[in-house]
C-alpha positions as CSV (number, residue, x, y, z in Angstrom):
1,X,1.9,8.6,0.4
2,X,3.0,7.5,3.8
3,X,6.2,5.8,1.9
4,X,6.9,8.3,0.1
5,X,6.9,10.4,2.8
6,X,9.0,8.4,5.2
7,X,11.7,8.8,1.9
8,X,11.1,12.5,1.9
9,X,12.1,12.7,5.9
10,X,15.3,10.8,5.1
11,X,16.3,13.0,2.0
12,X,15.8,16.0,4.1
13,X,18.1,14.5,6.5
14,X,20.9,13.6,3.9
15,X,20.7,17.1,2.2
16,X,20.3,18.9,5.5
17,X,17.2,20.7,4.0
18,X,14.1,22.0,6.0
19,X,10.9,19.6,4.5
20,X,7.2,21.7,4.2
21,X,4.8,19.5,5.8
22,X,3.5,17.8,1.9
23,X,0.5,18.3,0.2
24,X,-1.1,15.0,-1.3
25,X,-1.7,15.2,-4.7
26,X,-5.7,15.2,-5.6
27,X,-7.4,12.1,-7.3
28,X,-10.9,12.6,-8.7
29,X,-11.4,8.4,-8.8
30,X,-10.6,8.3,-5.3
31,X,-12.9,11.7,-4.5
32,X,-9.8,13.1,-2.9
33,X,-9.1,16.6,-1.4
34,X,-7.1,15.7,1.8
35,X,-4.5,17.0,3.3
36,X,-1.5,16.0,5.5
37,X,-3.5,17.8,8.7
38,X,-6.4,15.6,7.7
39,X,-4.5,12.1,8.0
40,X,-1.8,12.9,10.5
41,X,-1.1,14.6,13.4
42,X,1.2,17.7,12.6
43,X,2.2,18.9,16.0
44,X,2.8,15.2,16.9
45,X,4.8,14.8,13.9
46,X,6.9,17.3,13.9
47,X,7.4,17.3,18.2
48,X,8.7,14.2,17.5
49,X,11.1,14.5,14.2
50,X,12.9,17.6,16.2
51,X,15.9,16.8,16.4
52,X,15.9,14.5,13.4
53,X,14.7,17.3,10.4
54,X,13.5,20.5,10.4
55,X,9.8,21.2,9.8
56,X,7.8,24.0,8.4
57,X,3.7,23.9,7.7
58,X,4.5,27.0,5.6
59,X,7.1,28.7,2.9
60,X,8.8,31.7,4.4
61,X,7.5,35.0,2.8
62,X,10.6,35.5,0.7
63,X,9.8,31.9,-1.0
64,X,6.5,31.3,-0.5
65,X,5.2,33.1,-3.8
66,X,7.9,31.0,-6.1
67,X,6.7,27.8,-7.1
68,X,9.2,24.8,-6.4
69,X,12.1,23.9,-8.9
70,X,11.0,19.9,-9.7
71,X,13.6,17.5,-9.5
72,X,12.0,13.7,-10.8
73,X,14.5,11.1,-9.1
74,X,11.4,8.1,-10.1
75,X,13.1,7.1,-13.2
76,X,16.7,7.1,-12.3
77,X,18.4,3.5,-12.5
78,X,21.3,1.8,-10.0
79,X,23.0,3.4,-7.5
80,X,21.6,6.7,-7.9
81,X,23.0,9.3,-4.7
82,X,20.9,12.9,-3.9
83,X,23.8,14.2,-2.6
84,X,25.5,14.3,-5.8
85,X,22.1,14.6,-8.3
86,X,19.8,16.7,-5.9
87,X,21.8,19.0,-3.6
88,X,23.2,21.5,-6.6
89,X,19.5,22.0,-7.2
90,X,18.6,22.6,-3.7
91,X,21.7,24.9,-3.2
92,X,21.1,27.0,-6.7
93,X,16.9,26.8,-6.1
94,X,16.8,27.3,-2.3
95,X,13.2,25.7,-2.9
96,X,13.0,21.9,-4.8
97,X,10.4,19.1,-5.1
98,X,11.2,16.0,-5.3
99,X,9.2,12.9,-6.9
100,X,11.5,10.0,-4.9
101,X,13.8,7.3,-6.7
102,X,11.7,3.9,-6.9
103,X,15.3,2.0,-7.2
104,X,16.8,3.8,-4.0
105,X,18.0,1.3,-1.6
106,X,17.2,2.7,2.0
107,X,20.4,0.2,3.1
108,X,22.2,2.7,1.5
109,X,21.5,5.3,3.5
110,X,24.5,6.4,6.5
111,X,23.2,6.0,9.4
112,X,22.1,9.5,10.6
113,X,19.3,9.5,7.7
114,X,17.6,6.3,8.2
115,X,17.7,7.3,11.7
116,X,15.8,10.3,10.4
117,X,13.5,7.9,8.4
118,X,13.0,5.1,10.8
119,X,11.9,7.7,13.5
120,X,9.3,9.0,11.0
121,X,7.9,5.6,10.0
122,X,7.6,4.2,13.3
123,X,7.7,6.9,16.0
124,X,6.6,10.1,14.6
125,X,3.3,9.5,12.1
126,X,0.1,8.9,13.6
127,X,-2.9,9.7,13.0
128,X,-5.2,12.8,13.7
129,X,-7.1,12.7,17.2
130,X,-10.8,12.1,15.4
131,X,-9.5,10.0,12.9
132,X,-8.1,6.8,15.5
133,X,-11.0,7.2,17.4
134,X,-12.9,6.1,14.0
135,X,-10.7,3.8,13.4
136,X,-10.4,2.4,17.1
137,X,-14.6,2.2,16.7
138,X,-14.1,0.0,12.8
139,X,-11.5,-2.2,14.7
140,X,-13.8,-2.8,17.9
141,X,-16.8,-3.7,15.5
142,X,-15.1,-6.4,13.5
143,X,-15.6,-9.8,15.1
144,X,-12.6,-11.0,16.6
145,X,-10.0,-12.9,15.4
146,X,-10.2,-12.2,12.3
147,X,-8.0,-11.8,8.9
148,X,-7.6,-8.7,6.8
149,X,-7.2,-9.2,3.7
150,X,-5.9,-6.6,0.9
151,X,-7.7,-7.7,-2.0
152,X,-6.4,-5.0,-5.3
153,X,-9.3,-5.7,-7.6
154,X,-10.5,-2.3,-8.4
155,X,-11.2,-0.8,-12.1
156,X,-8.4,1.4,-12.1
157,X,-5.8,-1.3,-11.0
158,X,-6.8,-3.5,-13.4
159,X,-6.8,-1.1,-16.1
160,X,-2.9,0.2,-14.7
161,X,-2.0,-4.0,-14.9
162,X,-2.5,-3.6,-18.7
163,X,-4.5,-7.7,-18.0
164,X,-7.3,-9.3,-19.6
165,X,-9.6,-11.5,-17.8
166,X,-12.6,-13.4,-19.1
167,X,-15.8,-14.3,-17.5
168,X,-16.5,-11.0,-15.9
169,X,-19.8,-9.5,-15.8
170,X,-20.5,-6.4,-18.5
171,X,-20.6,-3.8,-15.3
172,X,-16.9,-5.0,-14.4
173,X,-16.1,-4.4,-17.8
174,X,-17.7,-1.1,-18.8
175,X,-15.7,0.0,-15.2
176,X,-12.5,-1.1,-16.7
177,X,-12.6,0.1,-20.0
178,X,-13.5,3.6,-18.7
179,X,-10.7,3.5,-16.6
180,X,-8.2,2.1,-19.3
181,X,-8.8,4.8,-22.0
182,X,-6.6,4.9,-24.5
183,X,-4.5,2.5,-22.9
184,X,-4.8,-1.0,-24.2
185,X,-4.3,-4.5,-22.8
186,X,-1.7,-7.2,-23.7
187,X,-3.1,-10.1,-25.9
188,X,-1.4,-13.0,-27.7
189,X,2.0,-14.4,-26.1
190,X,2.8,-11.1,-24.5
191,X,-0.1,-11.5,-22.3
192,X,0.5,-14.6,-21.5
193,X,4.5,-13.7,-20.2
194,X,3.3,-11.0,-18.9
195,X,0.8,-12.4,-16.6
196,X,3.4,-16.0,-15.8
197,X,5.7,-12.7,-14.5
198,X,3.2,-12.1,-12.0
199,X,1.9,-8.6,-13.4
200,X,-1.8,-9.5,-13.0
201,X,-4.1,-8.8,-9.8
202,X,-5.4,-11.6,-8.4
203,X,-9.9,-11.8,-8.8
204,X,-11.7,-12.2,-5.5
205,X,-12.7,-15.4,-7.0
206,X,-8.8,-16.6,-7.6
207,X,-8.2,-15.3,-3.7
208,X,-10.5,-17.7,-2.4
209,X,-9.4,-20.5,-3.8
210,X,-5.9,-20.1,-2.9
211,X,-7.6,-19.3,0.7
212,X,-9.2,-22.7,0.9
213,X,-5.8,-24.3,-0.6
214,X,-4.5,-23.1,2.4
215,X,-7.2,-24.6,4.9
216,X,-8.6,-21.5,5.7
217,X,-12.3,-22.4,7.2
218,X,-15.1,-20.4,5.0
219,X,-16.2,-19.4,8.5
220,X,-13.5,-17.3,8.4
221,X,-13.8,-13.4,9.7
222,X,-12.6,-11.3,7.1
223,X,-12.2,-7.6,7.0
224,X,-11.7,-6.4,3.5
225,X,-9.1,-4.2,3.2
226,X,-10.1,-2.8,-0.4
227,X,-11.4,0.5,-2.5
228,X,-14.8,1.2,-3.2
229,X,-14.8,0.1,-6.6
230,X,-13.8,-3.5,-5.9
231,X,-14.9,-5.6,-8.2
232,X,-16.6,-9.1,-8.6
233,X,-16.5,-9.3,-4.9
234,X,-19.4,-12.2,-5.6
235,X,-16.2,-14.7,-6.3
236,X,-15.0,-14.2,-2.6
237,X,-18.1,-13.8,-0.8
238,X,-19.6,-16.9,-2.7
239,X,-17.4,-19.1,-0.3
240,X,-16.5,-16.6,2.5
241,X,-19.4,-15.8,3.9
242,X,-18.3,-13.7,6.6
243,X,-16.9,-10.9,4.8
244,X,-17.0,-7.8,6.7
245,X,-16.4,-4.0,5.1
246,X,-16.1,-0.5,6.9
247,X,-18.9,0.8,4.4
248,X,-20.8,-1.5,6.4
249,X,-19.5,-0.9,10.0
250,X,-19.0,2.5,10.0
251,X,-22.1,5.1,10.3
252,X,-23.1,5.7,6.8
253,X,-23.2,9.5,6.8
254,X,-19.6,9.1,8.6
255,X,-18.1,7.1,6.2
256,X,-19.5,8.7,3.5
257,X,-17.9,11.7,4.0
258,X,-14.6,10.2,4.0
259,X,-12.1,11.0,1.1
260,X,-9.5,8.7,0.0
261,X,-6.7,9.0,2.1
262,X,-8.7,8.9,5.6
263,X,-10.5,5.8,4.6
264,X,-7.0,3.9,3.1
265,X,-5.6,5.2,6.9
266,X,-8.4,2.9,8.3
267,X,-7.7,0.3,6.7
268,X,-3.9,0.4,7.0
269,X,-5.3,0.9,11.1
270,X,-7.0,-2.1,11.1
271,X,-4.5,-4.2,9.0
272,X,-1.5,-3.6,11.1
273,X,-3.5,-4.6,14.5
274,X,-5.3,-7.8,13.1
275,X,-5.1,-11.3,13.8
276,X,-3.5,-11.8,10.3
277,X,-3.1,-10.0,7.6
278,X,-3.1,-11.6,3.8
279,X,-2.3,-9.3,0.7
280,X,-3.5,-10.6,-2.6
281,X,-0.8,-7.9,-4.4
282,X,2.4,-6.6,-3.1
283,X,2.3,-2.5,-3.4
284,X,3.0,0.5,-1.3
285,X,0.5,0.0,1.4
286,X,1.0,-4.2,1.7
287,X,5.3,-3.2,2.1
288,X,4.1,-0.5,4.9
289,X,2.0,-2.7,6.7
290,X,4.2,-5.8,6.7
291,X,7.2,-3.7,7.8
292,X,4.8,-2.0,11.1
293,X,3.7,-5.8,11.6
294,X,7.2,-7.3,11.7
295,X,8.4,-4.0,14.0
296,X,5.3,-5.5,16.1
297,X,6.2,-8.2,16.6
298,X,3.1,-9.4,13.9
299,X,4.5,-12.1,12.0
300,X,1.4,-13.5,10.5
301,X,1.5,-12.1,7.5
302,X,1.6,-13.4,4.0
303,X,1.5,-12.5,0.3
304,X,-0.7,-14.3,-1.7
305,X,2.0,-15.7,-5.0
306,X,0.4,-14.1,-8.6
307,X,2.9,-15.5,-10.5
308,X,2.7,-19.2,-9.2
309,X,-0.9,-19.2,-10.0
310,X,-0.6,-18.0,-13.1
311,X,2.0,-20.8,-14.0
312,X,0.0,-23.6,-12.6
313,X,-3.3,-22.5,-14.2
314,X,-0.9,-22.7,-17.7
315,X,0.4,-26.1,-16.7
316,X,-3.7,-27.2,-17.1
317,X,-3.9,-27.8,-13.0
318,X,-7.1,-27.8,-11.7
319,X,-9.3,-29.0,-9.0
320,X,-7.6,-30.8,-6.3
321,X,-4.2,-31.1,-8.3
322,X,-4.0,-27.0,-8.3
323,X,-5.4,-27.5,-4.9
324,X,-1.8,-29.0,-3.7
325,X,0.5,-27.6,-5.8
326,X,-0.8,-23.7,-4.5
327,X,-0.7,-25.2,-0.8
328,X,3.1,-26.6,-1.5
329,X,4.2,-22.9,-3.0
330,X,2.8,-21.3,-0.1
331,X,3.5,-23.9,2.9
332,X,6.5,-22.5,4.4
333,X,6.1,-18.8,4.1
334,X,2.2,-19.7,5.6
335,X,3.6,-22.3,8.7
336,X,5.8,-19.4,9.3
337,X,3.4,-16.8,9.0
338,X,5.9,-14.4,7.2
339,X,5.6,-14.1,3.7
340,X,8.7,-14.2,1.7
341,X,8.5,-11.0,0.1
342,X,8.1,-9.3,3.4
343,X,10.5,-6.8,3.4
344,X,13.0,-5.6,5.6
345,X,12.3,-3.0,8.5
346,X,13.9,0.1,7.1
347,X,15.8,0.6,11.2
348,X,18.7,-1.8,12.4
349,X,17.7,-0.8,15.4
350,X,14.5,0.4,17.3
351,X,14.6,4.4,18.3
């Protein structure tokens, strides 16, 4: 959401267009009904994109009854402009949504727009007054230093990865297959390209062995960046003992209370100001938090490799032969403490 967001600021900017502060789309799995007022801090925000884009919290009265003309830019290939595809909607409709390009290369952008988007990535979104104090409180109760690690082992991302795993208890199952519907895994030789491609989340078990093939003492602290539906967290915890979670940390009726959003804001809190920060998949919220570390000056940070495991676990390697070979793909990127898919900062220069 934060990502997408940061596009939507930069869009404005390159069509000119006023952007309505957004409203998050609901997720029953996640018990989500926040809203952008409940994460970030709107007069903050927009005090500080003046200048940049123009921002509304409501429709005028004249549109504010229409509903928005949609324009899906997710599926559109190459070197796809919204000058040229989106501005005769905005200009005909007065009043568009837009579901952002996935293949649109912020490089791209003149410079005037990723001004616009830098500024609202790095300098305008933070978040709501009550909200960093609880986060502030999390990040004071975990014992310091320690490592955050993303771990993406939850029902529904499993389910999304179309993978089959073996050896996992019936509850993990039963979660998975409710999730999946009528959606079905790969099998046969498509699974197995599939998963040597990288597709497959990494189990908590599978992180900690890559953990201690990269000498990282079980004594470890650990904040666990993660969903509440994580699964077979026994696989991690097993070895890493001191595994801490903000279900724990945080006053129970407090975090209870918590939807979706404000909770994932917590954790992208804590990840960006830790010691070190490991990601066990690379999505939206590992790409945010690397970029906010590297603009920090951060640089220990490092994605876990799903695709070298998977070859070296085909290749028969185990024990102390998988050991080495998962130390020697990882070496550089962890003696650097910059992972190699860490992506660039969306600025050229700091605002």
């Amino acid at each position: 959401m934060r990502r997408d967001f940061c596009d939507g600021v930069g869009i404005a900017r390159l069509l000119n267009a006023t952007l309505v502060l957004p409203k998050f789309e609901a997720a029953a799995y996640w018990n989500e009904s926040s809203g952008f007022a409940d994460v970030f801090d709107v007069d903050y925000f927009i005090q500080h994109i003046n200048g940049f884009v123009k921002i509304v919290k409501e429709l005028p009265p004249d549109i504010a009854p229409k509903e928005p003309f949609h324009v899906d830019c997710s599926k559109r290939k190459g070197q796809f402009d919204y000058i040229e595809s989106v501005l005769p909607s905005l200009l005909e409709h007065r009043y568009i949504s837009i579901t952002p390009a996935m293949s649109q290369r912020r490089d791209r952008y003149p410079k005037y727009a990723k001004a616009a988007l830098c500024q609202a990535c790095y300098s305008s979104l933070r978040l709501t007054r009550s909200l960093k104090k609880k986060a502030s409180e999390l990040l004071e109760a975990i014992p310091k230093p320690f490592l955050s690690l993303h771990l993406r082992f939850e029902p529904d991302m499993v389910a999304y990865s179309q993978c089959e795993y073996s050896g996992l208890s019936p509850a993990s199952k039963e979660a998975i297959e409710a999730a999946r519907g009528d959606g079905k895994p790969w099998t046969g030789e498509l699974a197995r390209i599939w998963r040597e491609r990288g597709k497959c989340p990494l189990t908590p078990k599978e992180t900690a062995l890559i953990l201690q093939a990269l000498s990282i003492p079980a004594n470890t602290n650990i904040y666990l960046a993660a969903g509440d539906g994580l699964m077979e967290i026994e696989g991690l915890t097993s070895v890493y003992t001191k595994v801490f979670k903000k279900s724990a940390l945080l006053n129970g009726e407090d975090f209870t209370s918590m939807h979706g959003n404000t909770k994932a804001a917590l954790d992208y809190y804590v990840s960006i100001n830790s010691d070190s920060y490991m990601a066990t998949y690379f999505g939206n919220m590992d790409k945010m938090v690397a970029a906010m570390r590297a603009y920090k000056g951060l640089y220990k940070t490092l994605f876990l490799s799903r695709r070298a495991f998977a070859e070296l676990t085909f290749q028969g390697l185990k024990g102390k032969e998988l050991m080495q070979a998962l130390w020697t793909t990882h070496e550089q990127d962890f003696v650097m403490g910059r992972g190699s898919a860490l992506p660039d900062c969306f600025c050229e220069f700091k605002l």
